[in-house]
N, C-alpha and C positions, 0 to 999 in steps of 0.2 A: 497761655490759655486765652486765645482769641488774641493777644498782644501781637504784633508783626516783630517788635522787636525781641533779640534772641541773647540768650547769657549764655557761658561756657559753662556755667556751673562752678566753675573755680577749678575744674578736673585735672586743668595742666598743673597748675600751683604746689607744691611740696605740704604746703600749708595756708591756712589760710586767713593764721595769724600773721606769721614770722617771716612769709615770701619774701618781703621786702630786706627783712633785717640778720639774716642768719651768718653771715660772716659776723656783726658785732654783738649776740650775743650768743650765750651759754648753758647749759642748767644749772639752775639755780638750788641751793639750799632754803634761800627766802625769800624764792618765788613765790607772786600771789598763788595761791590755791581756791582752785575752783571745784565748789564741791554739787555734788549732781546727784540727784535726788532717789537715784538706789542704791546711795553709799560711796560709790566710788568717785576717786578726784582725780582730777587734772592739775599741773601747776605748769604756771607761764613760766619761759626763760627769764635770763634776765640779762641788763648792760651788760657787757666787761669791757667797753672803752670808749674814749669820746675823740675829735666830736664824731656824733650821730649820723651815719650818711646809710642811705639807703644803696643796698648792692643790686636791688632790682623793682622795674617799674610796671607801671601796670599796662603802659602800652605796647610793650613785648607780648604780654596777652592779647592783646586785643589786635595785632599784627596777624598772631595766630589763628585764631578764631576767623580773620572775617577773611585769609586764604581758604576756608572753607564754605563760607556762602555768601552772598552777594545782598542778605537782607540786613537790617542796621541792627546794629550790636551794641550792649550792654555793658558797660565794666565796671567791677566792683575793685574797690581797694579800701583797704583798711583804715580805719579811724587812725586818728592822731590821738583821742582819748583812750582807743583801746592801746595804741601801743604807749602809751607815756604811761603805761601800769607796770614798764619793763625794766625804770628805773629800780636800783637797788635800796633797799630801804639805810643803807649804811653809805652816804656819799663816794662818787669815785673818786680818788685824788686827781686833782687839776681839773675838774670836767663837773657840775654844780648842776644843780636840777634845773634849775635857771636858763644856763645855757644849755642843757639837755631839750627843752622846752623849747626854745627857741629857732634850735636846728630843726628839731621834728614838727614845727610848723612850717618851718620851709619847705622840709622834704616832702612834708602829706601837699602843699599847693603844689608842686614840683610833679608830683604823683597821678595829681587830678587832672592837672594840664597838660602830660604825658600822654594821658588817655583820650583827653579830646585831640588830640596834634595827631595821634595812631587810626582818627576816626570813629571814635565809641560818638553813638547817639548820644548815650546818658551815663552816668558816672554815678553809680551806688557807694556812698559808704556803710561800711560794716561794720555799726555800731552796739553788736551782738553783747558784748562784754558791760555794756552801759547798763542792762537792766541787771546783771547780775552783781552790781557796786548797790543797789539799794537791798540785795539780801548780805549785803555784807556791811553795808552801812545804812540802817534804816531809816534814820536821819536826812537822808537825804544830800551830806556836803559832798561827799567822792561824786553823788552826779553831779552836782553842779557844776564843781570843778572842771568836769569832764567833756560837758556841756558847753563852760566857757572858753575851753579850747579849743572844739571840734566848729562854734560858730566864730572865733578869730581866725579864724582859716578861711571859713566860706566865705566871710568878710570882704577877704579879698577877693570877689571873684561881681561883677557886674548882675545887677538883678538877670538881666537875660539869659547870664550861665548860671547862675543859682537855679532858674528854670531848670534845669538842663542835670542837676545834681539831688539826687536823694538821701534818705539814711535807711537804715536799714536793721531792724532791732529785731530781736527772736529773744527765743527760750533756751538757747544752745542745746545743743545734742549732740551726745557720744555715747557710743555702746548701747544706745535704746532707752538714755535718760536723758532729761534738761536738768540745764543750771540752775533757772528762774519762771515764773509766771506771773508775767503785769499785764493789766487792763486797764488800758488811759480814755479817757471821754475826752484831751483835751486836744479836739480836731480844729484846726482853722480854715479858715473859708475859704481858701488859696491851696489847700493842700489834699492832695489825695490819699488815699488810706488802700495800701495790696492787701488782702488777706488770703493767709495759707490755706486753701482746701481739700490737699493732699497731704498723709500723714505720714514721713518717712521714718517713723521710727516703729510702725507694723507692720507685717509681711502682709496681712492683708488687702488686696487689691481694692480700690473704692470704685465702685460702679459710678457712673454719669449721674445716678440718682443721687447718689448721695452726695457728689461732688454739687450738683444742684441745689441739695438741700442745705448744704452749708450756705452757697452764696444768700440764697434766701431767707434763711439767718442772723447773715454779719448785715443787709441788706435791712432790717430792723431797727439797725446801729447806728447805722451808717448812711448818708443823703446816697442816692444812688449815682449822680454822677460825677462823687468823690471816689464812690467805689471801682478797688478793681480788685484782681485775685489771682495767685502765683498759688505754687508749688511752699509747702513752709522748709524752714531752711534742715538741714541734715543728710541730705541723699551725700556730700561729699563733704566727710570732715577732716578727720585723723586718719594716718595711713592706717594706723592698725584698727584701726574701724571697720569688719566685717560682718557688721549687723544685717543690712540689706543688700542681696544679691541684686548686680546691674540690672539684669534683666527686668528684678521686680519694681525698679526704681523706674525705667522705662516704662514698666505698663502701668505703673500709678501716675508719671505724668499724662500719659495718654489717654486716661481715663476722664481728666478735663478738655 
């Protein structure tokens, strides 16, 4: 929306949790479950063996993607916090949450810098699952935790590619419901704020006006030239996700 740079959506991706991890894990019986606000739930996979190595990267997408056009491209790859929820709650043998931790910070740096080496502009993580640990722990410690893994990670990376790297948090959506709904004020001076102006989880088309009138809402919130404004996330989740026809998905991003 006005941005030059372009995302795939994730469209190639099988998923857009587990792209990276689906040869090591399985379904779970005590997978987390993810519950969504018309009743019905979701549950993560989970380990079945260590160590932890990721079967695929994000700069294979983004190889992909930018055979298609010649303007700078986007890559999102998944949290180290969202995936370190895939541990089993009953230890593996020989394989400790510890060192589960420890690979899956290497692989998420491995992941990032996969994506810069393929050419992505900017490298999103998808930290989707982080707001849904404070309806599950309202307390607040699962984020923290979650928190101080996904910043030992960026850690390593030079302020100038921190530039260069985002996060990325929503309300998740499946089948035309979210997980969660948080509202943070706690903006800093250095950081930009995208907000959603497109709603992918109604068939209804949003005209330019109202696509307008959001901006000039969140635009209230928000310093304006912290603000920007994307698509919110949903148009492509779960395969068996047939809530919104492509087409209509198309002409609600067009509508910014």
């Amino acid at each position: 929306m006005g941005c030059p740079v372009l995302v795939d959506g994730d469209q190639a991706k099988p998923d857009v949790l587990t792209y990276a991890v689906a040869e090591s894990t399985a379904p779970a019986a005590d997978g987390v479950v993810i519950p969504y606000a018309d009743g019905h739930t979701g549950r993560l996979p989970g380990l079945t063996k260590g160590p932890f190595r990721y079967g695929a990267r994000a700069g294979a997408y983004v190889r992909a993607a930018k055979k298609r056009t010649d303007r700078p491209v986007n890559a999102t790859v998944i949290a180290p916090s969202a995936l370190s929820l895939l541990y089993p709650a009953e230890p593996l043998e020989g394989y400790s949450r510890e060192a589960f931790l420890a690979d899956l910070a290497d692989e998420a740096e491995a992941d990032i810098r996969d994506a810069f080496d393929a050419g992505a502009q900017s490298v999103q993580l998808d930290c989707g699952l982080a707001r849904l640990t404070l309806k599950l722990d309202p307390s607040g410690g699962v984020l923290d935790r979650l928190s101080a893994l996904d910043n030992s990670v960026l850690e390593r990376f030079t302020s100038k590619e921190r530039a260069r790297i985002g996060a990325h948090t929503y309300p998740g959506a499946d089948q035309g419901s979210t997980h969660s709904k948080v509202v943070t004020d706690h903006l800093r001076p250095d950081s930009h704020v995208f907000v959603g102006v497109t709603d992918p989880l109604g068939p209804r088309i949003e005209t330019p006006e109202q696509v307008r009138d959001r901006v000039l809402a969140a635009a209230q919130h928000i310093p304006v030239p912290q603000l920007g404004t994307c698509d919110d996330a949903g148009f492509v989740t779960y395969a068996d996700d047939t809530t919104l026809a492509r087409d209509a998905a198309f002409a609600k991003i067009g509508s910014g």
